[in-house]
C-alpha positions in Angstrom: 0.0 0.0 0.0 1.5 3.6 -1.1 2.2 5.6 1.8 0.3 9.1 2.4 2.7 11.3 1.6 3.5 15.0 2.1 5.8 16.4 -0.9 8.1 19.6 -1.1 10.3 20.4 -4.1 12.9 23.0 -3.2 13.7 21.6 0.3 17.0 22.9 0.5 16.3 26.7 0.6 15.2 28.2 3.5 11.4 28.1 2.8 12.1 24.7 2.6 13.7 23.4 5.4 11.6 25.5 7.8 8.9 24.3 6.5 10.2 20.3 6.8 10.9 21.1 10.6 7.2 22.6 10.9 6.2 19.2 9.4 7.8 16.7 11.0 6.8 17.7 14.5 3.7 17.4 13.3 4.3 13.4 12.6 0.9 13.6 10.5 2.2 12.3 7.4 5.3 10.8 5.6 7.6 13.9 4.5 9.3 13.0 0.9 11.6 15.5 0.2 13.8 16.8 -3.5 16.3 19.4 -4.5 19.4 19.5 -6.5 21.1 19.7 -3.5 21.6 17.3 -0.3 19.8 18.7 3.0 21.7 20.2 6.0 23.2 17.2 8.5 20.7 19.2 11.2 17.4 17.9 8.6 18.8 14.1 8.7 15.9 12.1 9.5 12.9 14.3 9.1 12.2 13.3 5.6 13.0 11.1 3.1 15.0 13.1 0.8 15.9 12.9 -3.0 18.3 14.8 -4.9 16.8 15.4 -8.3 15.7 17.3 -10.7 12.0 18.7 -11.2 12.9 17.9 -14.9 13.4 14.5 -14.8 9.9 12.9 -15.4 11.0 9.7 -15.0 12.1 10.2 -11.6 8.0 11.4 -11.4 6.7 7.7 -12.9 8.5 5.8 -10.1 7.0 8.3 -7.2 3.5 8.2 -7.8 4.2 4.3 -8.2 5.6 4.2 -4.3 3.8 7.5 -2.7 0.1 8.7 -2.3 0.3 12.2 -2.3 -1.9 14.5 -0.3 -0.3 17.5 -0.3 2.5 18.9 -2.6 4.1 22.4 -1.4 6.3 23.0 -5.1 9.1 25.6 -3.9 11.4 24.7 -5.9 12.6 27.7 -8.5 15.1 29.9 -9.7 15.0 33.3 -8.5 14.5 36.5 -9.9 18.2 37.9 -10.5 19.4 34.7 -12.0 16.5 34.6 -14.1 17.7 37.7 -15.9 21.0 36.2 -16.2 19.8 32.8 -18.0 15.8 33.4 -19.0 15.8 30.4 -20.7 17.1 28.3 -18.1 14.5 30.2 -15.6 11.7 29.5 -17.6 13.0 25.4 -18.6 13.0 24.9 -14.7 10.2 27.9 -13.2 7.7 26.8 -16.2 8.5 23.7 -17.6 9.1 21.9 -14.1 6.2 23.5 -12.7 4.1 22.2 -15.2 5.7 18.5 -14.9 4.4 18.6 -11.2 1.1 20.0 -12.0 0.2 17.1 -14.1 1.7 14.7 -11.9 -0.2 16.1 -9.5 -3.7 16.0 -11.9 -2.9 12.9 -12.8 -2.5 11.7 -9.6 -6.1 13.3 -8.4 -7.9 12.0 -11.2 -6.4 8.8 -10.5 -7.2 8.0 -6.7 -10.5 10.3 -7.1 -9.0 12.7 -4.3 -7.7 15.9 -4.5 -4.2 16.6 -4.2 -4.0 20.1 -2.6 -1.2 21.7 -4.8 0.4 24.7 -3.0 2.4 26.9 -5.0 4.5 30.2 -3.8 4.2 32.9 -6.4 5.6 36.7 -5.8 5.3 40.3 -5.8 7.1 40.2 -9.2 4.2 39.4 -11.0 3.0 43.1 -10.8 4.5 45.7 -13.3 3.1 49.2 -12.0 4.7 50.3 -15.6 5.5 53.8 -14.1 6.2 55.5 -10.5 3.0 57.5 -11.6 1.1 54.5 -11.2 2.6 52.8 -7.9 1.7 56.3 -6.3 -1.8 56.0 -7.6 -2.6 52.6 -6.9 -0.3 51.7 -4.0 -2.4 48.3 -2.5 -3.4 46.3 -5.7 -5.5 43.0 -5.9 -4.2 40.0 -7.0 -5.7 40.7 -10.2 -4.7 43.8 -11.2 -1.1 45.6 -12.7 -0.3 42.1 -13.5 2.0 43.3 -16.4 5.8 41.9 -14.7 8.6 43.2 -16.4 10.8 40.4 -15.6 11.2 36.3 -16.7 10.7 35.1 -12.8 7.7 37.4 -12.7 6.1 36.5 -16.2 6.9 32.6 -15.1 5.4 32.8 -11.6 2.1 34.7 -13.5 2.2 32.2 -16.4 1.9 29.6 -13.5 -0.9 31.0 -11.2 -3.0 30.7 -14.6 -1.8 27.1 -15.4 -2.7 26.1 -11.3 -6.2 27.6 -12.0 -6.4 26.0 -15.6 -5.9 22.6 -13.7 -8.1 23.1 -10.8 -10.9 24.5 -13.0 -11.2 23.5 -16.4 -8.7 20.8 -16.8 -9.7 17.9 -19.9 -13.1 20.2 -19.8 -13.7 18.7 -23.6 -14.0 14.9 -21.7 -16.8 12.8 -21.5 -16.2 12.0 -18.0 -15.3 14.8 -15.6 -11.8 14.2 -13.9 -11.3 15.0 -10.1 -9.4 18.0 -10.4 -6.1 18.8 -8.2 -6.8 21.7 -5.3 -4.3 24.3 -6.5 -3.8 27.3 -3.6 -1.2 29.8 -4.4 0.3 32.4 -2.0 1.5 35.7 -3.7 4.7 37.0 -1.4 6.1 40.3 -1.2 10.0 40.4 -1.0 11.3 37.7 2.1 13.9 38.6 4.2 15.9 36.4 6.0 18.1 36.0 9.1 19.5 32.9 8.5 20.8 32.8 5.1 23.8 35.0 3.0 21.5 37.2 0.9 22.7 36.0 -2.8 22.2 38.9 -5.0 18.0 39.5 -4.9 16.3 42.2 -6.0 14.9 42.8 -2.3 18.4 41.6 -0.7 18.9 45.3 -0.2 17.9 44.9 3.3 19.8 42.3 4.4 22.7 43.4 3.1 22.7 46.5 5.0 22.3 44.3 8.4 25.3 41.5 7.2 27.2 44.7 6.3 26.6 46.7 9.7 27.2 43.1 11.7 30.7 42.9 10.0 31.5 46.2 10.0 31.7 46.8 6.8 30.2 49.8 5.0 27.4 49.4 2.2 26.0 51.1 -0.9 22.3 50.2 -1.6 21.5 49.7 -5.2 18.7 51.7 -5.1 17.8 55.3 -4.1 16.5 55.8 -0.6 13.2 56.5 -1.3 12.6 53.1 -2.9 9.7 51.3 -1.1 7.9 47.8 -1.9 6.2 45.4 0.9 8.2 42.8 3.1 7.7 39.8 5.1 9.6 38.1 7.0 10.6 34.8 6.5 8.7 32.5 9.8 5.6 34.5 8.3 6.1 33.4 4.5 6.3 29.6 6.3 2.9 30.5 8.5 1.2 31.5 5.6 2.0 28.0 3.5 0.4 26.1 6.3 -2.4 28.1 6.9 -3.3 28.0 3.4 -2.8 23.9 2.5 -5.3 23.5 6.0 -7.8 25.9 5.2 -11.5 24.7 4.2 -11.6 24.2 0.6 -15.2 25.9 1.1 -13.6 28.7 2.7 -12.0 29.7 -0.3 -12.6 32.7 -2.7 -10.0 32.4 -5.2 -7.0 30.1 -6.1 -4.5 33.0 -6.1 -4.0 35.3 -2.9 -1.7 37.8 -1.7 -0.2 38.5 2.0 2.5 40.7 3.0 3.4 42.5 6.6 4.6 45.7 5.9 6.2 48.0 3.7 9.2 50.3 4.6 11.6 52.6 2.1 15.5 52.1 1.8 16.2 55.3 3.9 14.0 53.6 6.8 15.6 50.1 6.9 19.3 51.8 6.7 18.1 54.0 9.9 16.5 51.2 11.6 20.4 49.4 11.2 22.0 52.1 12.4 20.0 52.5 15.4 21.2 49.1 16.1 24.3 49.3 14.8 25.5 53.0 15.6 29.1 53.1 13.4 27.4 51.5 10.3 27.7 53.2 7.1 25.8 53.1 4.6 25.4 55.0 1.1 23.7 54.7 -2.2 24.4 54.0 -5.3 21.4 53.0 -7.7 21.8 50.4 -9.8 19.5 51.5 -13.1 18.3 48.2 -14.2 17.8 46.8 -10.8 16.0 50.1 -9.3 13.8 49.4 -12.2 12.5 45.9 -11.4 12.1 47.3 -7.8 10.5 50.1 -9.0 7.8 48.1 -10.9 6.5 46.3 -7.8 3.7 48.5 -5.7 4.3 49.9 -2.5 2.2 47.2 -0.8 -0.2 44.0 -1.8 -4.1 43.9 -0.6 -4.0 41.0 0.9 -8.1 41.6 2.3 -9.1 38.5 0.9 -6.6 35.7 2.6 -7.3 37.8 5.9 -11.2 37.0 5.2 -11.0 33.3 4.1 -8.4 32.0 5.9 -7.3 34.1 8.8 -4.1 35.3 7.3 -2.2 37.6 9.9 1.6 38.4 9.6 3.0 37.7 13.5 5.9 40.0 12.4 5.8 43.6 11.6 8.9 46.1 11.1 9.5 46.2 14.8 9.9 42.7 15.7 11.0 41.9 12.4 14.1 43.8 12.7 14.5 43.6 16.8 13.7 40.3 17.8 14.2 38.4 14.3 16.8 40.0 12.0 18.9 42.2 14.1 19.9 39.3 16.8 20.3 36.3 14.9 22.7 38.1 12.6 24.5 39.8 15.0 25.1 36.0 16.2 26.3 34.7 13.2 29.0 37.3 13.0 29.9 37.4 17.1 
C-alpha cells in the first residue's frame, strides 16, 4: 500500500527546510523531500530526501508508483536575479518543471478520485506598475490587477498561477467523463527577508545586506535610491502562511491565487533602523538603473483583504519585531 505522503520540491532553501521542521513535529504524514542539493546534517531524518531534478519525469513515474500524495508544497525555483541572467534556463526549470508537477499532481487526483492540494509560492514580481506615476496612484493592488511583470521570474510565476487555475478548473473540460481536479492554492509573497541565510544577490536583498554589512562592520552602498519602497515579510511568516493555506477549508475559499505581505518600509527607513542598532554602520547609495527598475515596478504594498477573510491570514511579524527580535539578533550572532 502507497504511503500518504507530504511532498516539497525545493527543500534545501530556507522556505524549505523550515517548512520540513514545521512538518515533521507534526508526525501527521510521511515527509518525501527533493532538490538538487543534499539537506543540512541538522534535517537528517525528518524526511525522506531525494536529490533530483524537477525535470526529470521519470524520476515522477517511479513516485507516484511508491507515494500517495496528499499535499504537494512545489518551492522549488530559480530566482528573480538569476532569471535575468539565464531566462531560458528560468523558464525550462520555473515553467516547464512547474508544469511537470502539476500534471503529476492532476494525474494523480484523477487517479485516486481525491484531490491533491497543490500549493504553490508565487511573488510580488508578478505586478508591473509600468511607471512611479502609477505605484503612487494605486499603492495596494488586488491580485488581479497591474499584473504586467517586467521580468522572466515574474512572467513565469504569472504564467503559472494561470496554469494552477487552468488545472483546478477546467482541466480535460472537452472529456466525456469529468476528472477530479487537483486543489491548487497559491500564495503571492512580497519580498522575504531572512536571518539565516547570506543574501545571494535578490532584487529585495537590499535589506539584508545593510544588516550582514553593519554586523561585519563593513560599509554598504544600496542599489537603489532611498526612497525606494515595496512590501516585506519576513521569513517564519512566509512559512505560516504556506500552512495556513494547504489546512484551510476548501469551502472557505474565494480564489486560487491570494496575496499576503506584513509591511512595507523605504530604503532610507531600513538603513536608519540598522544604524540604530548598529550606531558606526555606514551606509550609502548607489542605484543600480536596471535593478532600481524591477524594484520600481513592484507596488508599494499587496491587498491581501481577501486571505485575511478566508483564511485568517495575519503576519505575527511587523517592522518592529522583524528587525529587533528576528533579523537584528540572529545576525549579530552569526558574526559574534
Amino acid at each position: 500500500m502507497r504511503k500518504k505522503t507530504i511532498l516539497i520540491t525545493g527543500a534545501a532553501g530556507e522556505v524549505g527546510q523550515a517548512l520540513v521542521r514545521k512538518l515533521h513535529a507534526r508526525n501527521s504524514h510521511h515527509l518525501l523531500t527533493m532538490d538538487v542539493r543534499p539537506l543540512p546534517p541538522d534535517l537528517d531524518g525528518m524526511s525522506t530526501h531525494i536529490v533530483g531534478d524537477i525535470l526529470d519525469k521519470s524520476l515522477f513515474e517511479r513516485l507516484v508508483s511508491e507515494f500517495d500524495f496528499t499535499h504537494i508544497f512545489h518551492l522549488a525555483a530559480l530566482l528573480s536575479t538569476r532569471g535575468e541572467l539565464s531566462p531560458q534556463a528560468a523558464h525550462n526549470v520555473n515553467v516547464n518543471g512547474s508544469l511537470n508537477m502539476l500534471q503529476m499532481a492532476a494525474d494523480q487526483s484523477e487517479w485516486k478520485r481525491e484531490r491533491v492540494v497543490f500549493i504553490f509560492p508565487s511573488s510580488v514580481a508578478v505586478y508591473g506598475m509600468q511607471s512611479l506615476e502609477n505605484k503612487a496612484a494605486n499603492p495596494r493592488p488586488q491580485e488581479w490587477e497591474w499584473n504586467y511583470p517586467i521580468t522572466m521570474y515574474g512572467a513565469n510565476k504569472l504564467y503559472i498561477e494561470t496554469l494552477g487555475v487552468y488545472y483546478s478548473e477546467h482541466y480535460k473540460q472537452l472529456a466525456e467523463d469529468e476528472p477530479t481536479m487537483l486543489d491548487f492554492r497559491c500564495v503571492r509573497f512580497p519580498g522575504l527577508i531572512s536571518a539565516f541565510t547570506v543574501p545571494s544577490g535578490g532584487t529585495s536583498d537590499y535589506g539584508p545586506e545593510m544588516i550582514h554589512a553593519a554586523a561585519q562592520g563593513k560599509p554598504y552602498a544600496s542599489f537603489v535610491r532611498p526612497d525606494t519602497i515595496i512590501p516585506f515579510m519576513a521569513m517564519p511568516d512566509a512559512v505560516k502562511s504556506l500552512l495556513l493555506l494547504a489546512e484551510a477549508p476548501a469551502e472557505r475559499l474565494s480564489r486560487r491565487v491570494y496575496n499576503v505581505t506584513s509591511f512595507s518600509i523605504t530604503a532610507q527607513e531600513m538603513a536608519e533602523r540598522v544604524q540604530s542598532h548598529f550606531p558606526q554602520a555606514k551606509i550609502t547609495y548607489r542605484p543600480h538603473e536596471k535593478r532600481q527598475r524591477i524594484v520600481d515596478s513592484w507596488p508599494v504594498d499587496m491587498n491581501d483583504d481577501a486571505a485575511r477573510r478566508d483564511w485568517g491570514w495575519q503576519p505575527e511579524y511587523d517592522a518592529d519585531r522583524t528587525f529587533d527580535e528576528y533579523l537584528v539578533p540572529n545576525i549579530r550572532q552569526r558574526y559574534a
